[in-house]
N, C-alpha and C positions, 0 to 999 in steps of 0.2 A: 639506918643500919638494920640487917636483916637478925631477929631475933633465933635464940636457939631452937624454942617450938619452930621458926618457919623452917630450920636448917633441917631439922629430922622427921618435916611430918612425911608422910609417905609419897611417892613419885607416882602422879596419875596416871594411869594405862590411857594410852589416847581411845575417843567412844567412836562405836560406829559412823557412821555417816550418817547424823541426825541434826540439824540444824534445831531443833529444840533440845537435845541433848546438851549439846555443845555448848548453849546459853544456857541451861540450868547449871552445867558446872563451872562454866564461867562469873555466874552471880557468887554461885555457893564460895567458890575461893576469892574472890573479893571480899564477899561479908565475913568471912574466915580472919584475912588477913587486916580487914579493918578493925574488929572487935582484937586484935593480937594486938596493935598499935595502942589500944584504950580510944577509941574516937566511935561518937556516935554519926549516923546515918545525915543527920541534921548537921554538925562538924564538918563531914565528908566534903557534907555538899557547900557548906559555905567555905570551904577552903578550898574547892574545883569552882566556886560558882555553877554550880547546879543544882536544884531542889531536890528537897530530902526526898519526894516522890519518884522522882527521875531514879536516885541512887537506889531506891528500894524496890523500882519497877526492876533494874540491870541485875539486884543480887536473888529478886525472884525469878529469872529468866526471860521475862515476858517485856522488858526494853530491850531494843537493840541498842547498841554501844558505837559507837563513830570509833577511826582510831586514834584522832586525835582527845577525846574524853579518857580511853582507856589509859594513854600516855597521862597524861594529868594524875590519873589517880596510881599508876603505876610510883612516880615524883612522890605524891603527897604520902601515899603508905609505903613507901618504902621498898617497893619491892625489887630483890636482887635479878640481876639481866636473863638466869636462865629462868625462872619462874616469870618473867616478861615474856619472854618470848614464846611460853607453853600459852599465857594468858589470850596473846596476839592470835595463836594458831587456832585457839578453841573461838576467838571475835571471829575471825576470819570466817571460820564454820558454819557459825553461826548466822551468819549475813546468806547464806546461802538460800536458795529456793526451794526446798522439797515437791516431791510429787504429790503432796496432799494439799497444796496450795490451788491447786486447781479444782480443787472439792469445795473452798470456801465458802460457797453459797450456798451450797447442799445440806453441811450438817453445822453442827453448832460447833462454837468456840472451845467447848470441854472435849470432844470426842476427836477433833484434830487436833489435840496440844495431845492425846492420848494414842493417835499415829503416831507424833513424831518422838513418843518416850518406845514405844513397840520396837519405831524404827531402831532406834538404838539400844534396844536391850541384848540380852546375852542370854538370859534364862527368864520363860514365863510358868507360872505355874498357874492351871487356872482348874477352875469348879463349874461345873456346867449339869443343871438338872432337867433340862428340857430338850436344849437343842446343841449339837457338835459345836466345837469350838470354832469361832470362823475363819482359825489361821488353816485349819481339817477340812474345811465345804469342798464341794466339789462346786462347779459353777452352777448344775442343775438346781442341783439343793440349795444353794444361795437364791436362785432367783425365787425358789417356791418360799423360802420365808420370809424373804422382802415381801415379795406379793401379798401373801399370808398373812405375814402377823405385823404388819403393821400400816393401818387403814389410810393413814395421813399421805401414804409413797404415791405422791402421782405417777402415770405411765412413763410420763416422759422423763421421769428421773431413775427409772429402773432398769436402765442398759446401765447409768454411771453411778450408781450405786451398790453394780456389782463387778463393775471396773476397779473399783477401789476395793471391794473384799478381794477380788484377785492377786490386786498389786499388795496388798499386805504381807500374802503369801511367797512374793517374793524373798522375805527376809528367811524364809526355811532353806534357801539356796543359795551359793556365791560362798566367796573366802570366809566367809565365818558367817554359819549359819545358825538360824537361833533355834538353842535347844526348849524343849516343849515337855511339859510334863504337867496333863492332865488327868481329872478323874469327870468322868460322867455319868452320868444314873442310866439304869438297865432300863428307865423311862422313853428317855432321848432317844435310845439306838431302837426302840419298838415304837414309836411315835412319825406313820408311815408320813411325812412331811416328801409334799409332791408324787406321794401314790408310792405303790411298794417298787415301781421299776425305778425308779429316783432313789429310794431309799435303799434300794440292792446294790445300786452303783456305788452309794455313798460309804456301804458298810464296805463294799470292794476293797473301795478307796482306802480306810482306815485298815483294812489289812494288809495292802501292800506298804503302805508307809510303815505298820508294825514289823513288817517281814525286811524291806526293804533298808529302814534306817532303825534300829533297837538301841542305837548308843543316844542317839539327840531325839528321839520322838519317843514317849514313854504313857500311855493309855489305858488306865485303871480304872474298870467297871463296878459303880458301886451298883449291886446287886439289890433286886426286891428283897430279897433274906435275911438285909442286912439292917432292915428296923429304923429308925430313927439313928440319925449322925450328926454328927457337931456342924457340918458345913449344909444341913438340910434349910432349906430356902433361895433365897437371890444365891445367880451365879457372881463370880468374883472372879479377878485376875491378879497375882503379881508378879509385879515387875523387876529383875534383878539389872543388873548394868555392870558391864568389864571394869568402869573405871572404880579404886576402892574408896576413892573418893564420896561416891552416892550412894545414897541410902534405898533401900527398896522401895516399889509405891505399890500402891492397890488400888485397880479400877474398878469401879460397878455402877453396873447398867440395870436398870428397872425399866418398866413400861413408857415412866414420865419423867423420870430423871437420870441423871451418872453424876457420878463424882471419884474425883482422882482423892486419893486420900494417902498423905504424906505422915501425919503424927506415927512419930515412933510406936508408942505404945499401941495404940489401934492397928497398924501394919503388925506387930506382934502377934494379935490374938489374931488377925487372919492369918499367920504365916503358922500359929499353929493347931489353926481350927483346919488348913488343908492339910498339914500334916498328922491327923488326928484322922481326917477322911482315907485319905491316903494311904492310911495301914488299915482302916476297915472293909476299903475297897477289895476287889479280889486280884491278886495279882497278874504279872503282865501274861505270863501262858494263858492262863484261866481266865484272864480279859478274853485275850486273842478268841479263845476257842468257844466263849460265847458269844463273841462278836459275829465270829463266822456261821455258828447254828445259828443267830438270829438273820445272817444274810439268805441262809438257805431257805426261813421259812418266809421270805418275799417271794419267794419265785410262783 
């Protein structure tokens, strides 16, 4: 019997087309709907025959699900046919192949589960002190900071290396494009990466997307004037998502390592350590029209 929490929790927005998406929300309302029942994870699985490991790889995203398991646990917790069949659509999803499957050998494990949460977001909000954000690169300026800054990139991996910062960019376009709302240091935009004609294009570039799209791209220059700020160090990203289901995340990327960081409370203090950046930054005119002096004195 389906309980009154499951009858009035809220109705998912179906997610992008993110085959990691799709399994993270797929786990998350399993384990939702399993802790509603009172059944632990180790229960689950002796009542499906399948290890408590398995059940806990499926509610953290990271097992695929057959559909005959899903059915099984559908039976065992109880759940009512329309929230079946949202479950199916999001397995379904989920089995899917993304375009960054074909990077697999390229980058690590953490930075492609972190394509395919991009892929499916709705709103990023990120902090960037050195260099443009790379959903913003222009292709030039991608391939000068692969080459650049990081000594490990053999030659032969740096056509597909910026294949895939390309294709990221496709998610700024199509029926629902993702909106973007950065801030970046007056550092980054004068920091001539690939020579000032590279860097005139790039700053071009960032002002016809400001000119061009002002409702979904929004680009806040935190200024040398502006002293020490709460977001001053490693850049950061978060992550928002359509459905109300999920929670924010936050990626970060250092020299030697990343890490996707899901705890509430810690996505908290970045969500308002950018928005703390955010109003110290200079606003979007006053971005713009430093943006544009700083392109002028490339020439």
């Amino acid at each position: 019997m389906t309980t009154n929490a499951a009858r009035t929790r809220r109705k998912s927005t179906p997610p992008l087309a993110s085959p990691t998406v799709q399994a993270w929300e797929l786990g998350l309302r399993l384990r939702e709907r399993r802790e509603e029942v009172g059944m632990t994870a180790v229960a689950a699985g002796r009542a499906s025959g399948i290890t408590q490991a398995y059940i806990s790889g499926v509610e953290a995203g990271r097992v695929k699900l057959p559909g005959d398991r899903l059915a099984q646990l559908v039976k065992i917790y109880e759940i009512d046919p329309a929230d079946a069949a949202e479950l199916e659509e999001l397995r379904v999803g989920a089995m899917q192949r993304a375009w960054w499957h074909q990077y697999s050998q390229l980058f690590p494990a953490d930075f492609l589960r972190f394509l395919g949460y991009e892929a499916g977001a709705s709103h990023v909000c990120s902090y960037h002190n050195e260099l443009v954000d790379g959903l913003l690169q222009t292709e030039a300026y991608a391939r000068a900071v692969i080459r650049g800054g990081n000594t490990y990139v053999r030659l032969t991996e740096m056509d597909r290396r910026i294949a895939a910062r390309m294709a990221r960019q496709r998610r700024l376009g199509g029926d629902h494009p993702l909106r973007l709302t950065t801030v970046i240091t007056e550092g980054a935009l004068r920091q001539q990466v690939g020579g000032p004609e590279v860097m005139r294009a790039q700053l071009d570039h960032l002002d016809r997307l400001l000119t061009e799209r002002p409702e979904q791209i929004e680009i806040r220059v935190m200024p040398f004037a502006a002293g020490a700020h709460p977001a001053l160090g490693s850049p950061f990203q978060i992550l928002s998502f359509p459905s109300p289901r999920l929670p924010d995340l936050v990626w970060q990327e250092v020299l030697t390592s990343s890490d996707i960081i899901d705890q509430s409370s810690r996505v908290a203090d970045y969500t308002m350590t950018f928005a703390e950046a955010r109003e110290r930054a200079l606003g979007s005119e006053e971005s713009l029209a430093l943006i544009r002096r700083i392109a002028k004195e490339m020439t």
